[in-house]
MOPAC internal coordinates of N, CA, C and O (Angstrom, degrees):
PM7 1SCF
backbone

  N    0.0000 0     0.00 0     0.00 0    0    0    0
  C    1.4469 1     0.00 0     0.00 0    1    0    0
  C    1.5260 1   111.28 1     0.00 0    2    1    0
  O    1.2310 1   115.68 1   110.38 1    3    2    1
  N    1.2056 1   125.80 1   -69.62 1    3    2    1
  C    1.5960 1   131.77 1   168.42 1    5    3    2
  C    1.5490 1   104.91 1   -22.94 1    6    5    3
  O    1.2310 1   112.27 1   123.51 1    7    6    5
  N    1.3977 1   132.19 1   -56.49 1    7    6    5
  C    1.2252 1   133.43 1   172.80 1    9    7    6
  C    1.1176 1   130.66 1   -45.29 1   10    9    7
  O    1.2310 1   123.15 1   135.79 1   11   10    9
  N    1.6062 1   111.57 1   -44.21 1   11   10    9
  C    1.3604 1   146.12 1   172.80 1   13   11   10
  C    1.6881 1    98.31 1   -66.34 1   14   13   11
  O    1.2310 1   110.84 1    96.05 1   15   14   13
  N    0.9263 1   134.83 1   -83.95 1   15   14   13
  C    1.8252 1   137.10 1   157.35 1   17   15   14
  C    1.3055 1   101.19 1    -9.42 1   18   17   15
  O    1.2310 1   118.95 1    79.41 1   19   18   17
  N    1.3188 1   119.60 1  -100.59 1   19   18   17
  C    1.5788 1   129.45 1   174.39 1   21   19   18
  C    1.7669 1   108.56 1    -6.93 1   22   21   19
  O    1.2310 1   127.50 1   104.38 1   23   22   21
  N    1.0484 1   103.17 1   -75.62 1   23   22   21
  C    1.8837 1   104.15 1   171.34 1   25   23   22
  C    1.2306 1   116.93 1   -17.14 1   26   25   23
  O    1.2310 1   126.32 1   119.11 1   27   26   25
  N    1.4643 1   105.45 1   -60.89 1   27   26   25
  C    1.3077 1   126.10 1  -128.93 1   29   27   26
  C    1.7335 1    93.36 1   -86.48 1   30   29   27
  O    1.2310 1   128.45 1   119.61 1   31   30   29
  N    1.6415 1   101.32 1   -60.39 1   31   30   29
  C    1.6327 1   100.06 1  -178.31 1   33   31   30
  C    1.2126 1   106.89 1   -59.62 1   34   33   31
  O    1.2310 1   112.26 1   149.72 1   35   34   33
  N    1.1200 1   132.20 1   -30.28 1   35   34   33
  C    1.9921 1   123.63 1   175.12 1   37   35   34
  C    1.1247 1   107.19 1   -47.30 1   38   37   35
  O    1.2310 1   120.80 1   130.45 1   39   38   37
  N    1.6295 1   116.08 1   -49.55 1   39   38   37
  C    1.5319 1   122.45 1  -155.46 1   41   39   38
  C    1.3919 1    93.29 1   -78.95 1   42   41   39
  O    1.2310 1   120.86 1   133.32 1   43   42   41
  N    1.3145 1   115.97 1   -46.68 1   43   42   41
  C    1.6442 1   109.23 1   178.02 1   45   43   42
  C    1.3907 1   118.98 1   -63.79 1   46   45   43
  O    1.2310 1   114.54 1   133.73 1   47   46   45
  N    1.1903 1   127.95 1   -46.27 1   47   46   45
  C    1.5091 1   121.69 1   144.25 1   49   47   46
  C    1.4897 1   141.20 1    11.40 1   50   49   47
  O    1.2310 1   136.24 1   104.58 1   51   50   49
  N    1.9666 1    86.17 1   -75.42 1   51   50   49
  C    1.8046 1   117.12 1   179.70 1   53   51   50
  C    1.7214 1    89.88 1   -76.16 1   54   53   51
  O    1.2310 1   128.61 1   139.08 1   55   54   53
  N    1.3613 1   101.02 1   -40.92 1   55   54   53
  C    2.0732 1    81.60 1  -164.78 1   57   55   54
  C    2.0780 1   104.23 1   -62.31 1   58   57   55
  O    1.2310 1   132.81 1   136.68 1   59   58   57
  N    0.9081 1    92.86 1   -43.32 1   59   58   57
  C    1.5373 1   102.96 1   171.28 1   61   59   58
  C    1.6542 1   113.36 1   -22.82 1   62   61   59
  O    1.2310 1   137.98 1    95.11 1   63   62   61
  N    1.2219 1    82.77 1   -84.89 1   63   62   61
  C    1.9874 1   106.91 1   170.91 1   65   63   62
  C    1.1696 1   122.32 1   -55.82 1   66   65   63
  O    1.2310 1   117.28 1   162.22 1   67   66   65
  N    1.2466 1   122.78 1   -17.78 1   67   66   65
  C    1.7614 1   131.27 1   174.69 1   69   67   66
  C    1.3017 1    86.54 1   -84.26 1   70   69   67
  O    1.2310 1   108.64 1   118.52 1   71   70   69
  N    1.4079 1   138.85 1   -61.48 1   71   70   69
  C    1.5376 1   129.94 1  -133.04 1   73   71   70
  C    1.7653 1    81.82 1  -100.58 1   74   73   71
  O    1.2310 1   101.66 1  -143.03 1   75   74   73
  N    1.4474 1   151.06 1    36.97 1   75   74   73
  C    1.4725 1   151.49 1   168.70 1   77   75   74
  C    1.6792 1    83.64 1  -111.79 1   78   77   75
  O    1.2310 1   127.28 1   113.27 1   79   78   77
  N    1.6216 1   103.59 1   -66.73 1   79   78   77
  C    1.6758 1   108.45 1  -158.22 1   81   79   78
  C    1.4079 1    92.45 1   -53.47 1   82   81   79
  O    1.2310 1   106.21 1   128.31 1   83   82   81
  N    1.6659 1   143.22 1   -51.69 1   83   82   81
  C    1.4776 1   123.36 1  -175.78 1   85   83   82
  C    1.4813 1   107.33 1   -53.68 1   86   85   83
  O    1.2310 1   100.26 1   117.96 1   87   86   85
  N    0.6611 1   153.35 1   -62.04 1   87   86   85
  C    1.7058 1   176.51 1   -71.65 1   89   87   86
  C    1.4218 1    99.16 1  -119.31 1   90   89   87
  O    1.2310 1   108.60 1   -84.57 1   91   90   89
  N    1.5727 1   138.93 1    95.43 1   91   90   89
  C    1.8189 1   131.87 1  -176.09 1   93   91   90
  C    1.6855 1    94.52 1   -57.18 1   94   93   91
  O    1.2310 1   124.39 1   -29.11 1   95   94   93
  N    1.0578 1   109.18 1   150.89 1   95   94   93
  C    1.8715 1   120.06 1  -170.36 1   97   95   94
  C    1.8427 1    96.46 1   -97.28 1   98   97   95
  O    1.2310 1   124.53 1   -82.84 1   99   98   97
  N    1.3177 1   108.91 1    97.16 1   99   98   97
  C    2.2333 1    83.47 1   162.23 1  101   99   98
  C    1.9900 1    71.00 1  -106.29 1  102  101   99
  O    1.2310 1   133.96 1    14.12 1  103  102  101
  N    1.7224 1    90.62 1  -165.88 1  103  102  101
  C    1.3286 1   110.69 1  -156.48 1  105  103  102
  C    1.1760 1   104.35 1   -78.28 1  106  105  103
  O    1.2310 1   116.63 1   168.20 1  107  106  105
  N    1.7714 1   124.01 1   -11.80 1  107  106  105
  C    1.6298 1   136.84 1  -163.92 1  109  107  106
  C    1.4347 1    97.22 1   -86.08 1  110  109  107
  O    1.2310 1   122.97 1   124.78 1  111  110  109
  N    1.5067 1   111.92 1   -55.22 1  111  110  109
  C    1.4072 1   121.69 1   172.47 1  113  111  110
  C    1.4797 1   129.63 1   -53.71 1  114  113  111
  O    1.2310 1   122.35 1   146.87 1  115  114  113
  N    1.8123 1   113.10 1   -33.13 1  115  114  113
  C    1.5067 1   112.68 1  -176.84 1  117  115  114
  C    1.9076 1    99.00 1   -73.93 1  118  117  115
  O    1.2310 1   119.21 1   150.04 1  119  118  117
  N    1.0434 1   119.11 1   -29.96 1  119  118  117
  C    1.2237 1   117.91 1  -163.87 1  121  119  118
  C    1.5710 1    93.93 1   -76.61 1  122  121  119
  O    1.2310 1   111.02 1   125.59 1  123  122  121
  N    1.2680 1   134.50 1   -54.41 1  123  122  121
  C    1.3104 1   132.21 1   166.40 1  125  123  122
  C    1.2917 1   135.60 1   -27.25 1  126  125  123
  O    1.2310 1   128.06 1   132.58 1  127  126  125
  N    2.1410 1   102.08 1   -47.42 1  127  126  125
  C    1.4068 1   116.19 1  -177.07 1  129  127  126
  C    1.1102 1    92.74 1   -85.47 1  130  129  127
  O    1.2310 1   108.63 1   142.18 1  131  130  129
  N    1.8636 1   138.88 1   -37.82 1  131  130  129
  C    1.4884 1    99.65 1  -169.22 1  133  131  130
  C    1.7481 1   118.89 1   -81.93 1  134  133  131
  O    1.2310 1   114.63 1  -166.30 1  135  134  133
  N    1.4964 1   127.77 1    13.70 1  135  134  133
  C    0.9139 1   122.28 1  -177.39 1  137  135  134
  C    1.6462 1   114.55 1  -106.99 1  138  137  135
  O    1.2310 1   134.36 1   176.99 1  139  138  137
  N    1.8377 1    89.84 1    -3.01 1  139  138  137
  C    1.2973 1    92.06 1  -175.26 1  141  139  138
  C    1.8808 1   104.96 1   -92.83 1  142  141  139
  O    1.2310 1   137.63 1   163.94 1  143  142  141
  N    1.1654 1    83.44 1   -16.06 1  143  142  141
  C    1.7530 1   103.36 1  -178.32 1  145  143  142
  C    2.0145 1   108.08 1   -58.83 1  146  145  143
  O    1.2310 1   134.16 1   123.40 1  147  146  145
  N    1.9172 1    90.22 1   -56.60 1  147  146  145
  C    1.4139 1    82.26 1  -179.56 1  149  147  146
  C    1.3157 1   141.56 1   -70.17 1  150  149  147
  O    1.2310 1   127.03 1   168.15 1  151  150  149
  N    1.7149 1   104.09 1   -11.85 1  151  150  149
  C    1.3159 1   112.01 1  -156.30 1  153  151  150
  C    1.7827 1    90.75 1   -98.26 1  154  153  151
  O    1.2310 1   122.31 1   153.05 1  155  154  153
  N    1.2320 1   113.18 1   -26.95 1  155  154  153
  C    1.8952 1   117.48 1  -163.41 1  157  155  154
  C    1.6997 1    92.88 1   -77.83 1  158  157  155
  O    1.2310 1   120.35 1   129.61 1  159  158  157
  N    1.2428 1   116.93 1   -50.39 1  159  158  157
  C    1.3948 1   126.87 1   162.31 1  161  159  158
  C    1.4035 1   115.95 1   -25.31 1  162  161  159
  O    1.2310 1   125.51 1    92.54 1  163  162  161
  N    1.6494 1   107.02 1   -87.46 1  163  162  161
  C    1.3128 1   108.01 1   177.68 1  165  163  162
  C    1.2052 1   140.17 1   -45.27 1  166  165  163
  O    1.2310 1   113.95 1   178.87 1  167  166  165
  N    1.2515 1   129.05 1    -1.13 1  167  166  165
  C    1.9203 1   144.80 1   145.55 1  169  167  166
  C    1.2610 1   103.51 1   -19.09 1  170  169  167
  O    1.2310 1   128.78 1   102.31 1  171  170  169
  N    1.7401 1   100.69 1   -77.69 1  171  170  169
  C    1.6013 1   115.13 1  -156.45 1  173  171  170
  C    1.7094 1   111.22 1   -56.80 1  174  173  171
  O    1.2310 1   135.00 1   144.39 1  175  174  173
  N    2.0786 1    88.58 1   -35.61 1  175  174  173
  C    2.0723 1    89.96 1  -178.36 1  177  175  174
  C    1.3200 1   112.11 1   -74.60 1  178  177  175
  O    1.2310 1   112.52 1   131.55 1  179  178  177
  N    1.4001 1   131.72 1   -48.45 1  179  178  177
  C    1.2719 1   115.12 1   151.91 1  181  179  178
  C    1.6585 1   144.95 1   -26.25 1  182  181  179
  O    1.2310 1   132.49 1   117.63 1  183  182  181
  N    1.3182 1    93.49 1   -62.37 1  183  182  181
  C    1.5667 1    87.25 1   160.99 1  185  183  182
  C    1.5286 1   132.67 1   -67.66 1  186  185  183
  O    1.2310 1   124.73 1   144.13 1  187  186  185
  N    1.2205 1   108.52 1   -35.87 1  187  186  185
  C    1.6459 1   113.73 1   148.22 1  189  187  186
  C    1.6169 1   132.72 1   -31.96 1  190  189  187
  O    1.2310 1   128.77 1   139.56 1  191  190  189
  N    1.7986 1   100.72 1   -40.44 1  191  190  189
  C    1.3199 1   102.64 1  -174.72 1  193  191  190
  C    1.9354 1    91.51 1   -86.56 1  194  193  191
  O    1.2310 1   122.48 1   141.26 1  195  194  193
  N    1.1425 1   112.86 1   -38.74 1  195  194  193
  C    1.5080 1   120.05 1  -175.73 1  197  195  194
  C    1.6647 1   111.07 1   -38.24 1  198  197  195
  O    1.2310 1   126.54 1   128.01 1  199  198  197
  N    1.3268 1   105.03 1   -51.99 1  199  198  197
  C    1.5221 1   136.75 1   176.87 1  201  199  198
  C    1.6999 1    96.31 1   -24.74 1  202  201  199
  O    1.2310 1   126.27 1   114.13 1  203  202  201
  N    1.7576 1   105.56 1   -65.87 1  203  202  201
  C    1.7070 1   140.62 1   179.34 1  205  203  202
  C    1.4999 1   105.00 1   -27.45 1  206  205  203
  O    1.2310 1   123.27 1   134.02 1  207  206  205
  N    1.5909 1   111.33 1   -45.98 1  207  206  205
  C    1.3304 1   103.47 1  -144.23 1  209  207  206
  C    1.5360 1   122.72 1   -66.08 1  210  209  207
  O    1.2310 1   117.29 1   -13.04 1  211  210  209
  N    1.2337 1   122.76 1   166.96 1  211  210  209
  C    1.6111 1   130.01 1   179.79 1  213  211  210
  C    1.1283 1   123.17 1   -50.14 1  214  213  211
  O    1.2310 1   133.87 1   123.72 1  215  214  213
  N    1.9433 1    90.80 1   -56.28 1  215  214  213
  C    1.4968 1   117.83 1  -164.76 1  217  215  214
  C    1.3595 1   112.13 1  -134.40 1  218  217  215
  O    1.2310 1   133.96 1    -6.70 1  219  218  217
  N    1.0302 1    90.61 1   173.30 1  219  218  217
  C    1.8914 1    97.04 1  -168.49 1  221  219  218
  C    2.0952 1    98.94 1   -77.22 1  222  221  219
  O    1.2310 1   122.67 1   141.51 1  223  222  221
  N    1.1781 1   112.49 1   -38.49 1  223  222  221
  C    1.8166 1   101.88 1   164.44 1  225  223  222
  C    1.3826 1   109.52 1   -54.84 1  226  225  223
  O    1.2310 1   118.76 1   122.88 1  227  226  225
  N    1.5058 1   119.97 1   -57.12 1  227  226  225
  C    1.4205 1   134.17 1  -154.27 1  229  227  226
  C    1.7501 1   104.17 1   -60.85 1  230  229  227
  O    1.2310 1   122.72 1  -177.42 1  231  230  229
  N    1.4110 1   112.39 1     2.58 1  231  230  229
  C    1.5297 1   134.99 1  -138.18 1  233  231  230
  C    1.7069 1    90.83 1  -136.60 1  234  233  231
  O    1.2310 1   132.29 1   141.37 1  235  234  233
  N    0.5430 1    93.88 1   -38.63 1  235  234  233
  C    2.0865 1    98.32 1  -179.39 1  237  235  234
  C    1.1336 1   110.06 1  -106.56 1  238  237  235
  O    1.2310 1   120.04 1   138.69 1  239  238  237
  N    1.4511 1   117.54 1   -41.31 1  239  238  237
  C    1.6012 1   109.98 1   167.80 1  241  239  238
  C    1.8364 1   114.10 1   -54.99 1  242  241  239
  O    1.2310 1   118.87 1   146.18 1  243  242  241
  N    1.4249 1   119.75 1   -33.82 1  243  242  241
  C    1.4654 1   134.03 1   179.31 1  245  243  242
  C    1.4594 1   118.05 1   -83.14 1  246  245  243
  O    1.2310 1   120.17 1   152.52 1  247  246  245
  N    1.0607 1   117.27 1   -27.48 1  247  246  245
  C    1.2778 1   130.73 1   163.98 1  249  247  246
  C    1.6811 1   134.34 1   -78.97 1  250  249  247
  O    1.2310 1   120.10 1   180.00 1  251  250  249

């Protein structure tokens, strides 16, 4: 499963960042895409740090 996860937030990641780069930029929209950037992003680092944990709480609390 973890492997299966791992995939998945990458791929969701790239779909993220593909569907910004289509996206025409006015100034309403850049502020949109870059927040949409950090938060669709941060999945994969989260679960990455989740990956870290000790324990199986320390693991759900991070996740």
């Amino acid at each position: 499963m973890n492997e299966d996860l791992k995939v998945r937030t990458k791929r969701f990641s790239i779909r993220i960042i593909n569907l910004i780069e289509s996206m025409p930029l006015s100034v309403a929209r850049k502020v949109t895409a870059y927040q949409l950037v950090k938060s669709g992003t941060s999945v994969g680092a989260n679960f990455c740090a989740s990956r870290r944990a000790r324990s199986d709480k320390e693991f759900v609390a991070k996740l």
